[in-house]
C-alpha atoms as one frame of an Amber mdcrd trajectory, in Angstrom:
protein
   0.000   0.000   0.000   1.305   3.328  -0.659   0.657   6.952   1.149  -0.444
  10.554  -0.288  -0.703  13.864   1.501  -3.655  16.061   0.374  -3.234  20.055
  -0.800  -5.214  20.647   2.632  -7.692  19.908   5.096 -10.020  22.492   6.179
 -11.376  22.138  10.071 -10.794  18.003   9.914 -13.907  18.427   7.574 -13.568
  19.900   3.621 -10.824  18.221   1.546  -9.153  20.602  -0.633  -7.152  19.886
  -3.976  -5.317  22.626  -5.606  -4.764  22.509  -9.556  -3.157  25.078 -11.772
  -3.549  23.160 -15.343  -5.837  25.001 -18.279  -9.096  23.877 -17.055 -10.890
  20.989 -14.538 -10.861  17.418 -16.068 -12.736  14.479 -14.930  -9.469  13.097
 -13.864  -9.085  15.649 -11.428 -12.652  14.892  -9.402 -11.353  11.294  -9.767
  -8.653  12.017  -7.696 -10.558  13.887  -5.427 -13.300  11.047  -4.768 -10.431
   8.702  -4.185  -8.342  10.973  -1.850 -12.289  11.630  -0.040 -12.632   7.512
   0.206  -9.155   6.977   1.244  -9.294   9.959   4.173 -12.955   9.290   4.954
 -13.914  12.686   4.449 -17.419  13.203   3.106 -17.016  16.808   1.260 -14.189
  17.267  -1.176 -13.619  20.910  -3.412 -11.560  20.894  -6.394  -9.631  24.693
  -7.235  -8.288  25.423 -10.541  -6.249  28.492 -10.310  -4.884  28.081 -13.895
  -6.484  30.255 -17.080 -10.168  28.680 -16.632 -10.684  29.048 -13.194 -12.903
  26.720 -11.575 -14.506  25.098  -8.142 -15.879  21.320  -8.233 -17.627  20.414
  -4.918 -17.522  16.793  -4.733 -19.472  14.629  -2.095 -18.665  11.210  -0.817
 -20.989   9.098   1.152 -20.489   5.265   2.814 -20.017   3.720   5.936 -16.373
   4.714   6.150 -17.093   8.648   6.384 -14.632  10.235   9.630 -15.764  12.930
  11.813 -14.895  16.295  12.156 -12.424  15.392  14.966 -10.724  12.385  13.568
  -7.016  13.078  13.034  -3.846  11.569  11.091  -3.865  13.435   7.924  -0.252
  13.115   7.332  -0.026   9.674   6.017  -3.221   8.072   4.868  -3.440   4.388
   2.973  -4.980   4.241  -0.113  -8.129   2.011  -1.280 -10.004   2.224   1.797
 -13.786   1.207   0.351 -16.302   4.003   0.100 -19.158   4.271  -2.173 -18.943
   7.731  -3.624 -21.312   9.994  -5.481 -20.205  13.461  -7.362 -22.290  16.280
  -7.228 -21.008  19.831  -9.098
């Protein structure tokens, strides 16, 4: 199993990924949902700050969803199994 940090964690509750390329691609809320299954976290936000600015709210839901006062951000496994669902 390998590890990943996220961009940031807002409050132990909003998962944050930062992007900079030329616009959001479904490849980037991929990555999101995973990192949101992996951490637990139910709410996830995709930024571009590149030329097409943009903000993707994603929202995961499943048994495996953490609270706001679960720690251990710093190294998280990845797979954990979450059903997920994407909302924009």
């Amino acid at each position: 199993m390998g590890t990943f940090r996220t961009d940031l964690v807002v409050d132990d509750t909003v998962l944050l990924e930062l992007n900079t390329s030329p616009q959001l691609e479904p490849s980037d809320a991929a990555q999101t949902l995973n990192a949101l299954r992996a951490t637990g976290l139910q709410v996830g936000l995709v930024l571009n700050l590149g030329p097409r600015p943009g903000i993707r709210r994603l929202i995961a839901t499943g048994r495996q969803c953490r609270g706001p006062h679960d720690n251990n951000h710093d190294a998280i496994p990845r797979g954990s199994a979450a059903d997920a669902r994407s909302s924009a």
